[in-house]
C-alpha positions, 0 to 999 in steps of 0.5 A: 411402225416405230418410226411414225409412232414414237417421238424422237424422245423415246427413238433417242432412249430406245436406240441408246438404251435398247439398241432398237429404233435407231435411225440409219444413215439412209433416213437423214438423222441418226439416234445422237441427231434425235437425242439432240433435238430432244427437249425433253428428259423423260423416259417416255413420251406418254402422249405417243399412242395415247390412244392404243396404250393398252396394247401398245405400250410396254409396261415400263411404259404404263408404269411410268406414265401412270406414276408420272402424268396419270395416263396409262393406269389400271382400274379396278372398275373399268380395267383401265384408263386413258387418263384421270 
C-alpha cells in the first residue's frame, strides 16, 4: 500500500527516519533517489490519503497537518475534518 500511496517525500522521511518504505534495488530507485527528487521539506505530504486521514494517517501525521495546512483536524461537533 506504501508504495502507491505515499509520495516520495514521506518514503524518503520514513526510509530514513524509520527504516520503513524504502525502496530496494529491484524496483528501480532507492530511498537517497527519492529523497533527491524531492522538492519539498516538509515532514509530511498532507494531501497523500486525504481522503482516508482519519485511519490512514499516524498521529504525527494529523498533528502536523492540522497545525500546518488545517487538514487532518479534530472537531468538537462532527469529530473530525477534511479540511477547514
Amino acid at each position: 500500500k506504501w508504495r502507491l500511496g505515499w509520495s516520495a517525500a514521506k518514503k524518503a522521511f520514513c526510509c530514513k527516519a524509520h527504516k520503513l518504505g524504502c525502496a530496494t534495488e529491484e524496483e528501480g530507485t532507492t530511498a537517497a533517489a527519492a529523497a533527491a527528487a524531492t522538492t519539498t521539506t516538509e515532514e509530511f505530504d498532507c494531501q497523500a490519503g486525504l481522503a482516508k486521514w482519519r485511519l490512514g494517517w499516524s498521529d504525527d501525521k494529523k498533528t502536523f497537518c492540522c497545525k500546518a495546512h488545517k487538514l487532518g483536524c479534530a472537531t468538537k461537533d462532527e469529530g473530525t475534518t477534511a479540511a477547514a
